[in-house]
Structure formats: structure tokens, C-alpha cells
N, C-alpha and C positions, 0 to 999 in steps of 0.2 A: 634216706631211711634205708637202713638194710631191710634184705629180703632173709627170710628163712623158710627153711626147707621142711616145714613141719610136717608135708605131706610122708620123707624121708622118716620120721621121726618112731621109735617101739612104740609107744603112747603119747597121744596128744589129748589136753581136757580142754572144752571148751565150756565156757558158761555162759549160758542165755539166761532171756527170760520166756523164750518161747520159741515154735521152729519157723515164724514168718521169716523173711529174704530178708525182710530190713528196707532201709529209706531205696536203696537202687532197684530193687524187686529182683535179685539173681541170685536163684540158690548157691552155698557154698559146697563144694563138691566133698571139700575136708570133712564134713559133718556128716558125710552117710558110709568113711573108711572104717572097716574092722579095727583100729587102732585106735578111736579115737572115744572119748567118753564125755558125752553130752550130760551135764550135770544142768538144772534151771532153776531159775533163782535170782536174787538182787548180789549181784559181784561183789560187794564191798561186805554185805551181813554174811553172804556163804565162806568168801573165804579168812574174813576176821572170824567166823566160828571154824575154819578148818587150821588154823594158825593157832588159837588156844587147845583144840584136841591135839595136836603135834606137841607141843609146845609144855601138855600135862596142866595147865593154870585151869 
């Protein structure tokens, strides 16, 4: 599996559904960078609604 450098990245979005650690309990450090934009939500309805707003349907 490639690595990517998202830390590197202008903007990073990341979508949860909430700010707990997850199953390993270690915060992600990517998630508290000025670049990055914490959107929450279920992945699959948030970004099937941001695909039809892009998209004008």
C-alpha cells in the first residue's frame, strides 16, 4: 500500500463520524493541522450529496 504525504498536502478533508481515536485508541495528529477540514457525517450520504451539488443534478 502506498503512503501518502497528506500531512505535505494545501488542504486535506477528512470525514468522520465523530472525534473518538477509533478501534486503536491514538489520536490522528492530521486532524488537529490548520490545513485540514474535519467535515462529520456517514461518508457514503455526505459525499453522494457533495457529488450531486458539484455535479448541478
Amino acid at each position: 500500500m502506498p503512503i501518502l504525504d497528506v500531512d505535505k498536502a494545501r488542504t486535506v478533508m477528512v470525514i468522520k463520524r465523530g472525534m473518538s481515536p477509533g478501534f486503536a485508541g491514538i489520536d490522528n495528529p492530521l486532524y488537529y493541522l490548520d490545513q485540514t477540514l474535519m467535515l462529520f457525517g456517514d461518508a457514503r450520504s455526505f459525499v453522494g450529496s457533495l457529488v450531486r451539488e458539484l455535479s448541478g443534478s
